[in-house]
C-alpha positions in Angstrom: 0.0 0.0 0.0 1.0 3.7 -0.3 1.7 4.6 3.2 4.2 2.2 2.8 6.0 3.3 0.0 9.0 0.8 -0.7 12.5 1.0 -2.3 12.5 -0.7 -5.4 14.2 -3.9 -6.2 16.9 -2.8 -8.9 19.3 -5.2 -10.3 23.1 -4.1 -9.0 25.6 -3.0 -11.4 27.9 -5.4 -10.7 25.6 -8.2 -11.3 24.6 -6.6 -14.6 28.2 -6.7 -15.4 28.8 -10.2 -14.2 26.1 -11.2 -16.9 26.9 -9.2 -19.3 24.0 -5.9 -19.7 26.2 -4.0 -20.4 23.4 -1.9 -22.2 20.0 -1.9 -21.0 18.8 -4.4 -17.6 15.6 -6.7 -18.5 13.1 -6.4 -16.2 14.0 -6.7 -12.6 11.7 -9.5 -11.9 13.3 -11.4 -14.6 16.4 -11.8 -12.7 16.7 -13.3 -9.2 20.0 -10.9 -8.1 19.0 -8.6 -6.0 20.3 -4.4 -5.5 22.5 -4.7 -2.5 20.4 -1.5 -1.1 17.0 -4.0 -1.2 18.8 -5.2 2.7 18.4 -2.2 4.1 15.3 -0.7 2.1 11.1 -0.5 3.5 10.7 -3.0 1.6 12.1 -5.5 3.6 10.6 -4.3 6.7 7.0 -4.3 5.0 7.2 -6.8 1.8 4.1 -8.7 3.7 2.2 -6.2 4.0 -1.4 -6.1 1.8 -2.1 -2.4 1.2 -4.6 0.3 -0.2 -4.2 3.5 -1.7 -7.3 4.9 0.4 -7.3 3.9 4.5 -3.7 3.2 5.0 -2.0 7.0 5.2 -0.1 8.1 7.7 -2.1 8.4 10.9 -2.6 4.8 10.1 0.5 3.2 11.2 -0.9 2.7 14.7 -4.4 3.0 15.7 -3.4 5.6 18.0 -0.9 7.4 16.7 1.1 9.8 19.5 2.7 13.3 19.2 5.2 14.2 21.2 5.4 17.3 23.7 7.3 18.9 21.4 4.9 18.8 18.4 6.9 16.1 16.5 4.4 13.7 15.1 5.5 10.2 16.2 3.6 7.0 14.7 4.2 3.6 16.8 4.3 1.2 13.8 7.1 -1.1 12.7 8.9 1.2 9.7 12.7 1.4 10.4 14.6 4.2 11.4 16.2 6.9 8.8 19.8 6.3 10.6 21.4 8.6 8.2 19.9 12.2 6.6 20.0 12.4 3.0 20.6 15.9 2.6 22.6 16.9 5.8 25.3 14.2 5.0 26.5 15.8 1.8 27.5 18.1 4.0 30.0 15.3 5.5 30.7 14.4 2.5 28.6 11.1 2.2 25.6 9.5 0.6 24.0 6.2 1.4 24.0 4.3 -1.7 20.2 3.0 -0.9 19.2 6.2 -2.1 20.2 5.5 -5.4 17.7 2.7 -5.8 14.6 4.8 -6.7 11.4 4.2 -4.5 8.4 2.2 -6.1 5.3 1.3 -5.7 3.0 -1.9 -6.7 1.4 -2.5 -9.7 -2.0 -2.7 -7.1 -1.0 0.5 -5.5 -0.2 2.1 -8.8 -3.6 0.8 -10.2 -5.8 1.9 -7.2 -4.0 5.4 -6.9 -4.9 5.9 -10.8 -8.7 5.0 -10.5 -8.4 7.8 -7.5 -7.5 10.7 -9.3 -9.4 10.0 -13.1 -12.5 11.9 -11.2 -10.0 14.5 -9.9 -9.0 14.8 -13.9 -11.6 14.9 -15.1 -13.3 17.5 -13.1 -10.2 19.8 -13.8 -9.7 19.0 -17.5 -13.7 20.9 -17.4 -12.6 23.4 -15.0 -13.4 26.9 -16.3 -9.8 28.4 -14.5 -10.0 31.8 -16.9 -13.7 32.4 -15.5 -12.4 31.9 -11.8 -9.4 34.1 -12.3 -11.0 37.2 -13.9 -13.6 36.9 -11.1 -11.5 36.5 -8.4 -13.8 34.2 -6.8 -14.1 30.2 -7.0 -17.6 29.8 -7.2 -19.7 27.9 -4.4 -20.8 25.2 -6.7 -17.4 24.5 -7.5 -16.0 24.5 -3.9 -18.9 21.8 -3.3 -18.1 19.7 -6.5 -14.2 19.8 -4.8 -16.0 18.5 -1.8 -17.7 16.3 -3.1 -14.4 14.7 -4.9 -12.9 14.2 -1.0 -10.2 16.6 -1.5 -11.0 18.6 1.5 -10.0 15.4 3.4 -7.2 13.7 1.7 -4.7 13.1 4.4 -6.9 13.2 7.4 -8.0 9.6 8.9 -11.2 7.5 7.3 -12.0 7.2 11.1 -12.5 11.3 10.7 -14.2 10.9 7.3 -11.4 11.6 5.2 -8.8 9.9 3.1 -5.9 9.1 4.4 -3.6 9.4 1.8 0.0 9.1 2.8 3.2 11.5 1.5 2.7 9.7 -2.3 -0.6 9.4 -3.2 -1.1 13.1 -1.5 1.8 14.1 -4.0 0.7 12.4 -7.1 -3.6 14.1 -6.3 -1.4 17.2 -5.8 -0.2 16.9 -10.0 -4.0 17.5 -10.5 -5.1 19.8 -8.3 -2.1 22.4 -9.4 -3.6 22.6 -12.4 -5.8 25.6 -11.4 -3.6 28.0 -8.6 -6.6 29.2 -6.9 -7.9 26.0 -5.8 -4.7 24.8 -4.9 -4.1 27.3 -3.0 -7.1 27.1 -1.2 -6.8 23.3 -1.0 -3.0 23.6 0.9 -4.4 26.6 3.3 -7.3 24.3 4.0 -5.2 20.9 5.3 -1.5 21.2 5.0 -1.2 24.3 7.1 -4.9 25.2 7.9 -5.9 21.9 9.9 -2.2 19.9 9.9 -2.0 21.0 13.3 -5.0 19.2 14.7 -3.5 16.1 12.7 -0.1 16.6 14.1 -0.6 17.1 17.6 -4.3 17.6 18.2 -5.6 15.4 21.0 -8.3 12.5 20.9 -11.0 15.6 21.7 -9.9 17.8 19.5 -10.0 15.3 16.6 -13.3 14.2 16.9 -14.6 17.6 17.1 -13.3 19.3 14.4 -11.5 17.0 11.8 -15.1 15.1 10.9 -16.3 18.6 9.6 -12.9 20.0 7.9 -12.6 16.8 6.0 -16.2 16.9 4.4 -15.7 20.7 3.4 -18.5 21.8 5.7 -15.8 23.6 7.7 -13.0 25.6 5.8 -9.6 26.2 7.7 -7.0 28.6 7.8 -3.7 29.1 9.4 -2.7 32.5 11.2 1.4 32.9 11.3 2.0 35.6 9.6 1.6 39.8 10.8 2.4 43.2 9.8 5.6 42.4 11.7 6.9 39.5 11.3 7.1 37.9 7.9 10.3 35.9 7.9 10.9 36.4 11.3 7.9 34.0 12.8 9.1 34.1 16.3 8.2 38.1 16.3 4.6 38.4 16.2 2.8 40.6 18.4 -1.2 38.5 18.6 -1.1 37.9 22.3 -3.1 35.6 24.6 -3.9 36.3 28.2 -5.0 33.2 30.4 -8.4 34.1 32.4 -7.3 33.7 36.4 -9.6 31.0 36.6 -7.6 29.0 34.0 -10.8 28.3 31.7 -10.4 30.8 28.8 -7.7 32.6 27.0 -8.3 35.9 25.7 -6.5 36.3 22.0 -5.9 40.1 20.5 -4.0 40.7 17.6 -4.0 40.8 13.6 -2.7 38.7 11.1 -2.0 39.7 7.1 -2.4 37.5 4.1 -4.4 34.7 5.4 -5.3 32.0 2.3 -9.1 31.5 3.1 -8.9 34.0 5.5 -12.3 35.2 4.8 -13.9 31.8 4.6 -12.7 29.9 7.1 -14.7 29.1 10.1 -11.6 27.1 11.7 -8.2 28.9 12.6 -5.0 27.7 13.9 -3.6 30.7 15.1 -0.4 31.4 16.9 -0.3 34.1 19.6 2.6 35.2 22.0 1.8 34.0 25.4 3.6 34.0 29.1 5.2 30.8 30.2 6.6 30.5 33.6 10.0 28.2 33.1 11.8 25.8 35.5 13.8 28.6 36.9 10.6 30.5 37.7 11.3 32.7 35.0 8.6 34.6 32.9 8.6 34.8 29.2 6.7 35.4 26.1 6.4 32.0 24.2 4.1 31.2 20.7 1.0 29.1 21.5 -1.0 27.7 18.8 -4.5 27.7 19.4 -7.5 26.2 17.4 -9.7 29.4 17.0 -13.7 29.2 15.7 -14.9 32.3 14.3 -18.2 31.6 16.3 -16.6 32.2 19.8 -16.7 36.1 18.8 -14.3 38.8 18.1 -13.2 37.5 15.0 -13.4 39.5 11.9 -12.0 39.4 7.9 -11.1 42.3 6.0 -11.6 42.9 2.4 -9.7 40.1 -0.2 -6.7 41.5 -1.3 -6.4 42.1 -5.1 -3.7 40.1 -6.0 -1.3 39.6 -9.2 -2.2 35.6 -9.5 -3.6 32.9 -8.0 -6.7 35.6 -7.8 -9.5 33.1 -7.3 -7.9 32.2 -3.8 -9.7 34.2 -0.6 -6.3 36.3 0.8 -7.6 38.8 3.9 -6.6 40.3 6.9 -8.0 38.5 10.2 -8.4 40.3 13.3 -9.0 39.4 17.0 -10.6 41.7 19.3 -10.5 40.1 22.9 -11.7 36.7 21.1 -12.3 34.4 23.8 -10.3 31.2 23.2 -11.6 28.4 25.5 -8.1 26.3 27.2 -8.8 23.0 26.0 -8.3 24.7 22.6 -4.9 25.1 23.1 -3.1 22.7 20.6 -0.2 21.1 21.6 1.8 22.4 24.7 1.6 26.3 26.0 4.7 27.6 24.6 5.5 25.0 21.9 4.1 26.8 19.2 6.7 27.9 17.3 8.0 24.7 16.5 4.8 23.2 15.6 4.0 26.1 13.0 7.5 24.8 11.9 6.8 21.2 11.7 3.3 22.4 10.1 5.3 24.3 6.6 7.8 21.9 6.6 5.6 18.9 6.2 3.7 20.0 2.8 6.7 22.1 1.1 7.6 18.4 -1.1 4.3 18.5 -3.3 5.3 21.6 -4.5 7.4 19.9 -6.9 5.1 16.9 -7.7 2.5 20.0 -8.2 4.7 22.1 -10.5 5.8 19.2 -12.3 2.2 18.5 -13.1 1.5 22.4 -14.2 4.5 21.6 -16.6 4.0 18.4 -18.3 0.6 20.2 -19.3 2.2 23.4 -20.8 4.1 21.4 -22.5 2.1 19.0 -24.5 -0.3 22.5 -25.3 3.1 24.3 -26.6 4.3 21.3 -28.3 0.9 21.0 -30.2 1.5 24.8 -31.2 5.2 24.3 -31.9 4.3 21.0 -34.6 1.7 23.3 -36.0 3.5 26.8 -36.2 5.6 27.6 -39.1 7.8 30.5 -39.8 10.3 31.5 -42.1 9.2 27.8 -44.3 9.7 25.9 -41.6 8.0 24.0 -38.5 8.9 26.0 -34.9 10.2 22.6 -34.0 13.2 22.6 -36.5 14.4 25.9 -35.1 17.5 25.0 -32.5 16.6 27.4 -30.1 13.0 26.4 -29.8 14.1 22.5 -29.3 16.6 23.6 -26.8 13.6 25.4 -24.8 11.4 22.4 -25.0 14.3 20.2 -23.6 15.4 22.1 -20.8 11.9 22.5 -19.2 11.5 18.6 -19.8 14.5 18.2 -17.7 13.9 20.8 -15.2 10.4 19.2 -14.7 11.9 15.5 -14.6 14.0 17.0 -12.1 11.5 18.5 -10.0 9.4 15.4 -10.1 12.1 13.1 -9.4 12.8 15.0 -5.9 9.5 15.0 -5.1 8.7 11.9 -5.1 12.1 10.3 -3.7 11.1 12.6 -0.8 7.6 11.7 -0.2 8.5 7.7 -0.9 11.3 8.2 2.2 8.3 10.2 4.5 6.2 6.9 3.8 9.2 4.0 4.2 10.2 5.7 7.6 9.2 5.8 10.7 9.4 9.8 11.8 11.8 10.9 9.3 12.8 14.2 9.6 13.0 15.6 5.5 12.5 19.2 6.1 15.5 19.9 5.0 14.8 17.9 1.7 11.5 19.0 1.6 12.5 22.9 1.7 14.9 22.2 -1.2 12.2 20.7 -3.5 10.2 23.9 -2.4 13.3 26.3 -4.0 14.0 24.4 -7.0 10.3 23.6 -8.0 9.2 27.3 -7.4 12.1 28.8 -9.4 11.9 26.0 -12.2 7.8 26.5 -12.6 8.0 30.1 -12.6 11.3 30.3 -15.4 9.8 27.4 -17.1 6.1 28.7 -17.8 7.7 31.7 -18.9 9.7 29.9 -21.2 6.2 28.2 -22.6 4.8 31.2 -23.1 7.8 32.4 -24.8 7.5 30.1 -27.4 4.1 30.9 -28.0 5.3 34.2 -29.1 2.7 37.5 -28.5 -0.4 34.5 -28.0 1.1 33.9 -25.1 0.7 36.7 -23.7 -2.8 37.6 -24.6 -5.4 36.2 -21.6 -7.2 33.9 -24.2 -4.6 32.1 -23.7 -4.1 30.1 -20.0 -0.2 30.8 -20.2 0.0 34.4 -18.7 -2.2 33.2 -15.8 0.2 30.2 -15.1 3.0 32.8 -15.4 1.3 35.0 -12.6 0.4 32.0 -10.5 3.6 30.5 -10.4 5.3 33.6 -8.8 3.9 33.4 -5.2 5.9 30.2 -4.7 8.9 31.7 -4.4 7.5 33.4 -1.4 4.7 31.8 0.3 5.0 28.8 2.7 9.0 30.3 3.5 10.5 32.4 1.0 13.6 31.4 -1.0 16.3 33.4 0.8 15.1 32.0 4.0 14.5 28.7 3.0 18.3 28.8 1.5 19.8 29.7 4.4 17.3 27.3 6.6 18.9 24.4 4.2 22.6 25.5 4.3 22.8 26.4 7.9 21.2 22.9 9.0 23.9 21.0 6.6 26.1 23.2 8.0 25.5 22.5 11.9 25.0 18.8 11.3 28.8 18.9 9.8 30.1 21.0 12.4 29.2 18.6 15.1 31.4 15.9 13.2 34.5 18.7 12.3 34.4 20.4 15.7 37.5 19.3 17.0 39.0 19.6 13.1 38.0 23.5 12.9 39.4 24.4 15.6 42.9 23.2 15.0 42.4 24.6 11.5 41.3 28.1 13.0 45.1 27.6 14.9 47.2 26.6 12.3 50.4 27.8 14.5 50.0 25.1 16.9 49.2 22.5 14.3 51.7 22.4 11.9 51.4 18.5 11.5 47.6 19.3 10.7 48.4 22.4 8.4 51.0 20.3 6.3 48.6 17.3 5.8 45.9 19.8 4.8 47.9 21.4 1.9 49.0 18.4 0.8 45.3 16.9 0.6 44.6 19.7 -0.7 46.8 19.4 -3.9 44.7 15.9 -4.5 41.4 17.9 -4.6 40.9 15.7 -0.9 39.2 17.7 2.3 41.0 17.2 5.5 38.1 14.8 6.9 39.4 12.2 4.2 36.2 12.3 2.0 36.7 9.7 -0.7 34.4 8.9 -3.6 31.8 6.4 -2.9 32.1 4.4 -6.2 28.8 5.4 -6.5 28.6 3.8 -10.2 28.8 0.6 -9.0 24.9 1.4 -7.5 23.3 2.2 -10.8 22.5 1.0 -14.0 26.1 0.6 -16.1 24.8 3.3 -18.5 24.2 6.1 -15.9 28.2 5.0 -14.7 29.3 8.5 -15.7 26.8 11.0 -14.4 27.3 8.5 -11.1 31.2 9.4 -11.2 30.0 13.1 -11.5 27.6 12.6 -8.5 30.2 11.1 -6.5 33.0 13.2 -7.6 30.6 16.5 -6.4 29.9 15.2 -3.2 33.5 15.0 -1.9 34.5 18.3 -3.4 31.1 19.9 -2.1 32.3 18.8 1.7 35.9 20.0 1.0 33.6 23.7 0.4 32.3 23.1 3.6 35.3 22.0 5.8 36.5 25.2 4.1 33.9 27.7 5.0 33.8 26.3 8.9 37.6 26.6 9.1 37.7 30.5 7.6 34.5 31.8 9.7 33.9 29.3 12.4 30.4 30.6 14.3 30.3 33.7 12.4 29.4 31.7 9.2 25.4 32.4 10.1 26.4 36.4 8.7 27.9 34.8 5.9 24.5 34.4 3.5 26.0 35.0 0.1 28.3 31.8 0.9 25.5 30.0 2.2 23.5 30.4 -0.6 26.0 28.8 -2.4 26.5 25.7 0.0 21.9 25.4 -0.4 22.4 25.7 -3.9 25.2 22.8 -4.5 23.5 20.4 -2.0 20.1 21.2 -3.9 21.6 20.1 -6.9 23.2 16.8 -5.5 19.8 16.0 -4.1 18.4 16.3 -7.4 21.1 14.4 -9.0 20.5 11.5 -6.7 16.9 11.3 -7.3 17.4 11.8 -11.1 20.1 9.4 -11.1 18.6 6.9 -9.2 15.1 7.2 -11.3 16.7 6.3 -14.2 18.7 3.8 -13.3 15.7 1.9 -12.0 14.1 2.3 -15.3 16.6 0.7 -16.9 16.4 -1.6 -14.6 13.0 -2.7 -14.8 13.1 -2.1 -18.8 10.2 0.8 -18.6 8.8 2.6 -21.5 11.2 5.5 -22.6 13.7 4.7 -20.4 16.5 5.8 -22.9 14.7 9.5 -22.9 15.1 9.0 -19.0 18.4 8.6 -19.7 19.1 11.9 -21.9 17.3 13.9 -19.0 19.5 12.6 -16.8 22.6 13.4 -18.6 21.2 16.9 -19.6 20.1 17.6 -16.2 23.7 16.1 -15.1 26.0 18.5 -17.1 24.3 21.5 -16.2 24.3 20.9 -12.6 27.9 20.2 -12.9 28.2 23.6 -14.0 26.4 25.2 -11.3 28.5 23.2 -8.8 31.9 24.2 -10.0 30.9 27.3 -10.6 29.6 27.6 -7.1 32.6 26.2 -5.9 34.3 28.9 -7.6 33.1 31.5 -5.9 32.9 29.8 -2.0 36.9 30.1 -2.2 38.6 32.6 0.1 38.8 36.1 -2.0 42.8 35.5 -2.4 42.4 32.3 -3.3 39.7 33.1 -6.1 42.0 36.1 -6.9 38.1 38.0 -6.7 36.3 39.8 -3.7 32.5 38.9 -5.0 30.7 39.4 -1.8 32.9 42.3 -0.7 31.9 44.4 -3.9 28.3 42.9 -4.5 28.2 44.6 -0.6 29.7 47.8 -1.2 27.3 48.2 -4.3 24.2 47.7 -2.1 25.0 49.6 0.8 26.1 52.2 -1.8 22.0 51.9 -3.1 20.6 52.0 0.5 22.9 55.1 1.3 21.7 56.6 -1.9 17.9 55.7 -1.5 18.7 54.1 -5.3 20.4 53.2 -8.1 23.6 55.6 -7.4 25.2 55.5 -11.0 24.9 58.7 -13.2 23.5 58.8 -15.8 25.0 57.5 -19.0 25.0 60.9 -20.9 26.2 63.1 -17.8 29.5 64.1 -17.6 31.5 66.8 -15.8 30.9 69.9 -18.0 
């Protein structure tokens, strides 16, 4: 079943060798070898397990799933244990070569999670999206037709009246439901961030009363983070709630700004700053997330902002005037609600990619079907180089993105409590830059039709833009990724920096250094992985490149902690770097290992898996070295970068502008 998702059984390289495919694997059924990886993958742990796509997500793995005090959800059942991060161990240097052998499911699974989402298609292949975006509404009969289709309720328990989809089959629903912005928007602010907390941490109570109701659509949820104040910065808000001195009622006051169904909603989680009394006997402001009705008063919506794109979505304003809160609606622990609106974004960010990617894949059949029709100059648009080399590079920017996404949310279903925010935030960045660059390149090809609103490219183009800022922004989310990889390789190099920071009383150290240095080696002794022994023998090369990446990438780091130490959290423009080559060795690995697989199993087009691959391979190559580049000391680059990119800004902020005269002044 799907909240199981298992590591596929891929046929090892060696083997392959062994019997000569040295081309192209048969299918892997075919064969009775078996990928080293399958020891340690979910499959093992679950291969007798019966499953369904519907019933079996993840509140499912125990009957009584727990959270713990801290707002981490926690399920009892038997998955293993992720004993190693993906993402945070490139950072060291190391991959775990399971994570080359791509995540499947069944042929049952695969069947059953089809027959689930031809409604979904079909009601969005008749959706009129134009009519909902110049109207900036979604009309009420359509909000009940999505009701109707269960998608108010995907991920919450059948017990509840929902779905219970797991990570996967929420992803592959999510391909769909992106296909309109508004109601996808509308969809995430409803249930992952609007009601995730109830399903995180809520208690036994609090689930029966409220989740029955948000999952048939005849509640509507929202989630209140966000103030005039405090975008980024979460941990700043100002709503405040004042415990009555009878202990029965909180009192909540505040605002909150750009709240998806905001004006809809009848059920808030809303976090509020509120006075905690520590061990020490200390008082101090903490968040506190609270589940908020707007029948219990003092709850009001302004007007729907007017915004560039996804306009069918309610955005508003929400206000609390002394709204009285009562204290079993407290969700979670008094003062534990910062993390838990943390856990909350973190846990949905993934789909954006399986999202995007579906966006995609249908901007570019529609542009392909101009493209083969189109003809200028005597010939077809799809003879002209540059217009091929547009179609291929969104193909493998979306096989990419999809590849990510789903390699993240198989993990979130094969472990028990795995903690993938950090993967999850970097499918955010790269699916949110690649759908807003790539629907612009669709429209491109489409020439001036594209950008006329008969046409449904311009409105993809303005959707696509708010994902690089809602749900974290980009900048924050880079330095969220880099500075966890970061601390997670500092703990192992502690000892190591430190003697580097003193290179006078280490000579020994600084001697072994330069020379590892001369072998492209970091001081930690980061060796290749002979990754290409892990994948299919005709993905051996992008494999070397993977491997190769991942031990100078940890040299980068080893190099950044040794020349800032502490200080490296001021150092943003050289951790935007270190974000942006781990993103690109996490795509790698999932692009790698996805076509490798198909190989493996001989699946349709697996040789144009294969060319993706490769493309998407050489150009993050590029990106990597020439991040690389840049992370080196200034003399060592022989180029200050940062230092002038910061003397030009501050130059602008002193200025109030662009400082630069103009280009026909001169001194007369």
């Amino acid at each position: 079943m799907l909240a199981s998702s298992r590591f596929s059984r891929c046929i090892c390289a060696r083997t392959l060798r062994q019997k000569g495919f040295h081309q192209r694997c048969v299918p892997a059924q075919a064969l009775t070898s078996v990928h080293p990886a399958q020891k340690h993958s979910a499959r093992f742990y679950a291969s007798s397990s019966n499953s369904e796509v519907v019933g079996k997500g993840q509140g499912d793995v125990s009957p009584h799933p727990q959270a713990s005090e801290m707002g981490e959800y926690a399920p009892t059942g038997k998955k293993p244990i992720l004993d190693q991060p993906i993402a945070k161990s490139l950072y060291l240097g190391k991959l775990d070569p399971k994570f080359l052998v791509y995540p499947e499911i069944s042929k049952e699974e695969f069947d059953e999670l089809n027959e689930l989402v031809v409604p979904i298609e079909k009601f969005f292949d008749n959706l009129d999206s134009k009519s909902i975006d110049v109207n900036a509404k979604i009309p009420d009969e359509t909000l009940q037709q999505i009701k109707d289709l269960g998608l108010f309720g995907l991920q919450v328990p059948e017990e509840f009246g929902g779905l219970n989809l797991n990570a996967t089959a929420y992803a592959r629903v999510g391909e769909v439901t992106a296909r309109d912005g508004a109601i996808a928007v509308t969809l995430a602010a409803h249930q992952a961030i609007g009601y995730m907390g109830i399903l995180l941490v809520g208690n036994d109570d609090q689930k029966q009363k409220y989740l029955p109701r948000l999952a048939s659509g005849e509640h509507t949820a929202a989630f209140c983070l966000t103030e005039p104040s405090s975008g980024s910065d979460a941990a700043s808000i100002q709503t405040r709630a004042t415990l009555s001195e009878d202990g029965k009622t909180w009192t909540l006051n505040g605002g909150k700004i750009w709240i998806s169904n905001g004006g809809i909603a009848d059920v808030f989680t809303v976090f509020a700053k509120t006075e905690v009394t520590t061990p020490e006997g200390e008082t101090k402001d903490k968040v506190t997330a609270f589940i908020v009705e707007r029948a219990f008063g003092g709850v009001t919506s302004g007007k729907p902002e007017d915004k560039m794109g996804i306009r069918g979505s309610n955005t508003t304003e929400v206000h609390f005037d002394n709204t009285p809160v009562p204290a079993e609606n407290v969700l979670g622990e008094v003062g534990q609600g910062f993390k838990l609106a943390m856990n909350i974004l973190n846990s949905g960010r993934f789909s954006m990619g399986s999202g995007g990617a579906g966006i995609l894949k249908k901007l570019i059949g529609w542009t392909a079907e101009h493209a083969t029709s189109r003809s200028q100059f005597g010939k077809k648009l799809t003879e002209f180089g540059l217009i091929q080399e547009k179609f291929a590079k969104v193909a493998v920017t979306v096989y990419a993105m999809e590849s990510m996404a789903y390699l993240t949310s198989c993990v979130l279903d094969s472990y028990d409590n795995p903690d993938m925010s950090v993967e999850a935030a970097m499918v955010k960045i790269f699916s949110s830059e690649a759908s807003w660059n790539c629907a612009s390149e669709c429209l491109q090809v489409l020439g001036g039709l594209g950008y006329m609103r008969d046409y449904p490219y311009e409105r993809y183009v303005r959707d696509a833009r708010i994902m690089l800022i809602f749900e974290g922004t980009n900048e924050i989310l880079r330095l969220f990724v880099a500075l966890n990889g970061v601390q997670y390789a500092g703990k192992t190099l502690k000892e190591l920096v430190k003697k580097l920071r003193n290179p006078l009383n280490n000579p020994g150290l600084m001697l072994k250094t330069a020379w590892r240095k001369t072998k492209g080696q970091s001081v930690i002794g980061a060796k290749e992985m002979q990754l290409h022994t892990d994948v299919h023998p005709e993905l051996e090369a992008e494999a070397k490149i993977l491997d190769k990446s991942i031990v100078k990438f940890s040299g980068a780091v080893e190099e950044v902690l040794t020349q800032f130490g502490n200080k490296v959290v001021d150092e943003q423009m050289k951790l935007k770097r270190l974000a942006d080559i781990s993103i690109d060795l996490y795509a790698l690995t999932a692009c790698i290992g996805r076509a490798s697989r198909s190989l493996c199993i001989g699946l349709r087009n697996a040789d144009q898996e294969v060319l993706l691959t490769r493309s998407f391979c050489y150009e993050a190559e590029q990106r990597i070295n020439q991040n690389l580049y840049e992370l080196m000391p200034s003399k060592q680059a022989n180029r200050a970068i940062d230092d002038t990119n910061r003397q030009i800004a501050e130059s602008i902020f002193k200025h109030g502008g662009y400082a630069a005269e103009h280009p026909l002044a001169r001194n007369w």
